[in-house]
MARDO-771856 format. One record per atom (N, C-alpha, C, O): x, y negated, z; atom name; residue number from 1; residue in one letter. Coordinates in steps of 0.001 Angstrom, whole numbers. Example, Ala and Ser with C-alpha at 12.3 -4.5 7.8 and 13.67 -1.06 7.14 Angstrom:
REM residues 2
[[13190 5690 7800] N 1 a]
[[12300 4500 7800] CA 1 a]
[[13200 3300 7800] C 1 a]
[[14236 3319 8465] O 1 a]
[[12850 2250 7080] N 2 s]
[[13670 1060 7140] CA 2 s]
[[12900 -30 7870] C 2 s]
[[13409 -1138 8039] O 2 s]
REM end
This chain:
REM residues 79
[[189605 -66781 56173] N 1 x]
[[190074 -66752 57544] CA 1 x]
[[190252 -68167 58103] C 1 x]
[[190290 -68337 59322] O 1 x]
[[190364 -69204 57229] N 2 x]
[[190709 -70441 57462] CA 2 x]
[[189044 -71170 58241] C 2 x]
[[188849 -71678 59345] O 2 x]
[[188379 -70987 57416] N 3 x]
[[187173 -71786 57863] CA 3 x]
[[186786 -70957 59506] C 3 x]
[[186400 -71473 60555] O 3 x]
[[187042 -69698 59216] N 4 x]
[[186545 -69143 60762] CA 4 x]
[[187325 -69809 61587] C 4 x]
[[186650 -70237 62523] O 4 x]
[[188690 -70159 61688] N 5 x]
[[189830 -70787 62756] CA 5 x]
[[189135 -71893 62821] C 5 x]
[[188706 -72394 63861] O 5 x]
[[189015 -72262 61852] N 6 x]
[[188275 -74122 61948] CA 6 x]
[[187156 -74265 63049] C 6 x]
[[187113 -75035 64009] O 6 x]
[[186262 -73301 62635] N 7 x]
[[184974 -73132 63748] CA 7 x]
[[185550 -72781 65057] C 7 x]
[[185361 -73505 66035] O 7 x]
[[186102 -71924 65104] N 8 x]
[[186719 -71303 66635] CA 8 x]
[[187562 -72808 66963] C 8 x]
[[187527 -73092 68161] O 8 x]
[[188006 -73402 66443] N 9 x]
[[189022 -74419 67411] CA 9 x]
[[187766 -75603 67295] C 9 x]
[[187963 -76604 67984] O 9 x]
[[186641 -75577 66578] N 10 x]
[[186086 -76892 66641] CA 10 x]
[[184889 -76778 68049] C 10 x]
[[184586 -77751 68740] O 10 x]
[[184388 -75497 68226] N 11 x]
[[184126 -74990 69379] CA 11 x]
[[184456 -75030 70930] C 11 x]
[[183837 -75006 71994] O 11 x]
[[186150 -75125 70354] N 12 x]
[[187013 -74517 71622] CA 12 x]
[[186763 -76064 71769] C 12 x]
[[186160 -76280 72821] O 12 x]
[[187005 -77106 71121] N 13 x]
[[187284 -78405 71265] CA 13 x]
[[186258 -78916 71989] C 13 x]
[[186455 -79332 73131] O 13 x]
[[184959 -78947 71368] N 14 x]
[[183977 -79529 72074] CA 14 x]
[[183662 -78873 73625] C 14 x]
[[183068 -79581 74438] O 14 x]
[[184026 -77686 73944] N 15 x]
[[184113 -77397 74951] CA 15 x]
[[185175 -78218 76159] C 15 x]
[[185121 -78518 77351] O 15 x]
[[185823 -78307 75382] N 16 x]
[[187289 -78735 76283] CA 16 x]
[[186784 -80419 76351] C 16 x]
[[186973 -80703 77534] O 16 x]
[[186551 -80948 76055] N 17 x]
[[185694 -82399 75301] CA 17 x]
[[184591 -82754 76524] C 17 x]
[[184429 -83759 77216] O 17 x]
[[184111 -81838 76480] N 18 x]
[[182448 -81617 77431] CA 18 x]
[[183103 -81571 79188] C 18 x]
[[182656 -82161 80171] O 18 x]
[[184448 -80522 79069] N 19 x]
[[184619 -80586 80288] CA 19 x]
[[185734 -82005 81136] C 19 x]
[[185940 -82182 82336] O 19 x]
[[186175 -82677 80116] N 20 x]
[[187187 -83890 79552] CA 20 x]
[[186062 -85151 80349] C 20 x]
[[186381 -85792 81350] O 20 x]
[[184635 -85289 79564] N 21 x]
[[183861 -86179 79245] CA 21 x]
[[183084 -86093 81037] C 21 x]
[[182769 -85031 81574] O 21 x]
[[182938 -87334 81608] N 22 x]
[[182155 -87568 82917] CA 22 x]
[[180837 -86883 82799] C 22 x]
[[180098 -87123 81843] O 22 x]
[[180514 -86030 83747] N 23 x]
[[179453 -85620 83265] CA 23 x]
[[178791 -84405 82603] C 23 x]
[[177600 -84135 82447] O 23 x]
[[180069 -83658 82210] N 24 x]
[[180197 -82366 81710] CA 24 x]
[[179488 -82237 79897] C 24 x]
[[179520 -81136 79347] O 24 x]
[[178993 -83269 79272] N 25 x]
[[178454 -83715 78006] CA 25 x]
[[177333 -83068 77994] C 25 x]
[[176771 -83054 79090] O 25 x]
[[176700 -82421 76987] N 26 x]
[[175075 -81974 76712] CA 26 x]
[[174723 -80584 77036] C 26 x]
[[173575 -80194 76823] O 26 x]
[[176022 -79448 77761] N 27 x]
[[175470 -78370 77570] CA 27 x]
[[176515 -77689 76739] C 27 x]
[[177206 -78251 75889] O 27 x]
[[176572 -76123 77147] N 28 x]
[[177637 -75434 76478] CA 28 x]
[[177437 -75456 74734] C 28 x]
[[178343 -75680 73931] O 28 x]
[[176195 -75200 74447] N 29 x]
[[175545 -74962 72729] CA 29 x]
[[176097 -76314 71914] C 29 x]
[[176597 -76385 70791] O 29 x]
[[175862 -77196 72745] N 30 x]
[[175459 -78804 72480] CA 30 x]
[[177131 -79155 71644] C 30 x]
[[177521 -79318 70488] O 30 x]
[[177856 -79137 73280] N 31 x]
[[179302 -79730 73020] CA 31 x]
[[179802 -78865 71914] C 31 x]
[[180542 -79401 71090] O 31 x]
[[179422 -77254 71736] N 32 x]
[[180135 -76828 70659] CA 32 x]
[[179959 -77210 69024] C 32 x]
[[180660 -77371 68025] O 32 x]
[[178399 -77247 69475] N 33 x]
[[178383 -78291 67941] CA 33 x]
[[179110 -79603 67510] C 33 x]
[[179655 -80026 66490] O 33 x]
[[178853 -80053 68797] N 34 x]
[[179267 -81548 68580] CA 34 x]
[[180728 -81579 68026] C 34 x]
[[181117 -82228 67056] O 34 x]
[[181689 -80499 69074] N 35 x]
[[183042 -80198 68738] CA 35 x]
[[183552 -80157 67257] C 35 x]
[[184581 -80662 66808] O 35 x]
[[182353 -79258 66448] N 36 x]
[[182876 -79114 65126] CA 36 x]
[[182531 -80156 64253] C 36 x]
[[183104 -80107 63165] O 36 x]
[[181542 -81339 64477] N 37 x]
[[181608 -82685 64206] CA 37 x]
[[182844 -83287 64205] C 37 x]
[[183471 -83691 63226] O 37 x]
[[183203 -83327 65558] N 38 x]
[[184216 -83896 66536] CA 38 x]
[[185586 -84102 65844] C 38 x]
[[186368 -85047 65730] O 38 x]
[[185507 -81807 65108] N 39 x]
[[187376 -81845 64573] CA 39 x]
[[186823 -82904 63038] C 39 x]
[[187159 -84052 62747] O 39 x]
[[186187 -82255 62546] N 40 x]
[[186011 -83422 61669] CA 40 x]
[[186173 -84530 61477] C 40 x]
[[186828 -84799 60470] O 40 x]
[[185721 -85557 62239] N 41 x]
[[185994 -86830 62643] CA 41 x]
[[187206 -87230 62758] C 41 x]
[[187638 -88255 62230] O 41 x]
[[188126 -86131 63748] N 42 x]
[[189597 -86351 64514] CA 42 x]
[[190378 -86158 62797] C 42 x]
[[191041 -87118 62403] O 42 x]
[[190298 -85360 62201] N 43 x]
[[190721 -84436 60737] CA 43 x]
[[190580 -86216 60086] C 43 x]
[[191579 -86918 59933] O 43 x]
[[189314 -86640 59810] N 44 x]
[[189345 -87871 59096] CA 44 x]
[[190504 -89308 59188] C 44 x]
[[191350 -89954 58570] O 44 x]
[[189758 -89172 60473] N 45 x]
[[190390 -90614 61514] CA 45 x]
[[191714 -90487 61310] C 45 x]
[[192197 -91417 60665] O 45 x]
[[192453 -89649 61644] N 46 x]
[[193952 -89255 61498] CA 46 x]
[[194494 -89357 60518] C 46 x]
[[195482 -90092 60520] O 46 x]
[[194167 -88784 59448] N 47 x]
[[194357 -88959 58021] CA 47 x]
[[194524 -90126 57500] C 47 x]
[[195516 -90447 56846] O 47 x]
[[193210 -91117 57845] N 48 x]
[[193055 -92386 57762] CA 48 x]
[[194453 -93121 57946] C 48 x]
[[194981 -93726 57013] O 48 x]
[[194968 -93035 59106] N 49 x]
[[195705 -93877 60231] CA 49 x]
[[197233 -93089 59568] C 49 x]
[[198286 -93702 59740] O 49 x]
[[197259 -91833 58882] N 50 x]
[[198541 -91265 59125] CA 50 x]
[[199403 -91012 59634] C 50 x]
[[200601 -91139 59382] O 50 x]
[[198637 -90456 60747] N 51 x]
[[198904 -89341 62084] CA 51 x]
[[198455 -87958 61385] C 51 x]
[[197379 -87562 60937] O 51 x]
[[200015 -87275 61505] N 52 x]
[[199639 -85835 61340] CA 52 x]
[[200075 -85190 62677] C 52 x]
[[201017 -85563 63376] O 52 x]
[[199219 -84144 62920] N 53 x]
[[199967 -83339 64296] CA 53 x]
[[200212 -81236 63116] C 53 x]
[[199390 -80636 62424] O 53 x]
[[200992 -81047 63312] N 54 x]
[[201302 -79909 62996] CA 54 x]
[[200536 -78619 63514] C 54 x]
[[199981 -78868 64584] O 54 x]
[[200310 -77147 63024] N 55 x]
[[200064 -76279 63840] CA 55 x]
[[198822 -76214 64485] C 55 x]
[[198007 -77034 64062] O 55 x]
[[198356 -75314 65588] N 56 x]
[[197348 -74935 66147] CA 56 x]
[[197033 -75814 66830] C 56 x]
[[195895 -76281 66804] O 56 x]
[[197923 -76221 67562] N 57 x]
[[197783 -76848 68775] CA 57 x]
[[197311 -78263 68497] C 57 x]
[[196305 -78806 68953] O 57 x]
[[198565 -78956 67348] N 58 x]
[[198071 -80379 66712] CA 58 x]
[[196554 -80160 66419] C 58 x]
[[195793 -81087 66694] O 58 x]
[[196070 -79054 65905] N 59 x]
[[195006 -79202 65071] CA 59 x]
[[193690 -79123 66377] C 59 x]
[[192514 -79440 66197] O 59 x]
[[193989 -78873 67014] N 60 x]
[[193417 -78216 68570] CA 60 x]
[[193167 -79994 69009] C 60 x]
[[192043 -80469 69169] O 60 x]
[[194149 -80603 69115] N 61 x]
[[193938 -81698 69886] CA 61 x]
[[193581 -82690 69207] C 61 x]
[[192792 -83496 69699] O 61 x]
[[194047 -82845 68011] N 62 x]
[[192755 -83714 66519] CA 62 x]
[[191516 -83133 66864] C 62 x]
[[190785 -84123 66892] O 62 x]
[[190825 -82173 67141] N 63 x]
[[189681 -81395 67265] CA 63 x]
[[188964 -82534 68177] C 63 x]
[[188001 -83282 68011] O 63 x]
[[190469 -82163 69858] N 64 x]
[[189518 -82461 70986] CA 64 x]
[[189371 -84165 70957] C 64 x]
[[188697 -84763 71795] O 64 x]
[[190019 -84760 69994] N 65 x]
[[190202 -86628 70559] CA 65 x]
[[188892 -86934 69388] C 65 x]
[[188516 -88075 69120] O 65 x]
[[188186 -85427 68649] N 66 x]
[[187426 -86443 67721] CA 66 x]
[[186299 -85956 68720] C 66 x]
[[185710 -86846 69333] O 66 x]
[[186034 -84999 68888] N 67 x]
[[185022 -84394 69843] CA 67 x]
[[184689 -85001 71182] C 67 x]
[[183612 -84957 71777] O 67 x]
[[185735 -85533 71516] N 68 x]
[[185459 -86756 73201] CA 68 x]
[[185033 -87953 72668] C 68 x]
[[184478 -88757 73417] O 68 x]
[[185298 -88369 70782] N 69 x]
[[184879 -89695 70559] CA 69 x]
[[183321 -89500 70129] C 69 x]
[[182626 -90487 70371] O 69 x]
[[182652 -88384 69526] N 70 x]
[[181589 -87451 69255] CA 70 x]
[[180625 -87382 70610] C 70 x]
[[179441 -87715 70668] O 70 x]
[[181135 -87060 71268] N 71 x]
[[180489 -87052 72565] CA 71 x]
[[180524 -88528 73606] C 71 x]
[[179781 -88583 74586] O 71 x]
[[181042 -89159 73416] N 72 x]
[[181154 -90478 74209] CA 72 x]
[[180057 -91626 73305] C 72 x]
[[179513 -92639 73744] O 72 x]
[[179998 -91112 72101] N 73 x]
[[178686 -92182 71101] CA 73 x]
[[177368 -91401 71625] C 73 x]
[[176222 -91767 71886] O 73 x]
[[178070 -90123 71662] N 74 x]
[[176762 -89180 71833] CA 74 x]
[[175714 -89499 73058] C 74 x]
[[174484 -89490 73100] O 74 x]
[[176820 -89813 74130] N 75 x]
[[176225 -90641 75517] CA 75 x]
[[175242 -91329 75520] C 75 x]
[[174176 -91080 76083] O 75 x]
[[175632 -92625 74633] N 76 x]
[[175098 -93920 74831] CA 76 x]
[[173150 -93457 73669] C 76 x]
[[172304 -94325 73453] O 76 x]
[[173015 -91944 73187] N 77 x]
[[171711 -91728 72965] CA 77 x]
[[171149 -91502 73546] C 77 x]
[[169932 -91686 73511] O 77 x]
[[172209 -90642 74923] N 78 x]
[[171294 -89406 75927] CA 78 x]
[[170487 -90477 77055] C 78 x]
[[169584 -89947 77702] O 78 x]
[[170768 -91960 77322] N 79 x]
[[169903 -92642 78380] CA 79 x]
[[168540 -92526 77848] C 79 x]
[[167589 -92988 78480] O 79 x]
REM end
């Protein structure tokens, strides 16, 4: 049940990310992938730094700050 939540919030993220990001990012399919990159990244980075956020919501917004950083590198391919 865990990995499905993971996907559903890494989804929800890149969505929220896409609509966050100038420009609306690559496309509904696009940002959701990217999203589950994204929580990944946010999951790492955080860890790294030792920032924990608690809960859904923490885990929701680690999602969306890795997914806007996912999509903002992602930019500088799409010229």
């Amino acid at each position: 049940m865990g990995i499905i939540i993971s996907l559903l919030l890494g989804c929800l993220a890149g969505f929220c990310a896409g609509k966050l990001m100038k420009g609306g990012g690559f496309g509904l399919i696009m940002n959701c992938v990217l999203g589950l990159f994204g929580g990944a990244l946010g999951g790492w980075l955080f860890g790294v730094l030792g920032i924990e956020w608690g809960g859904l919501l923490g885990q929701l917004g680690t999602a969306i700050i890795g997914a806007v950083a996912i999509l903002w590198i992602a930019s500088f391919f799409k010229k």
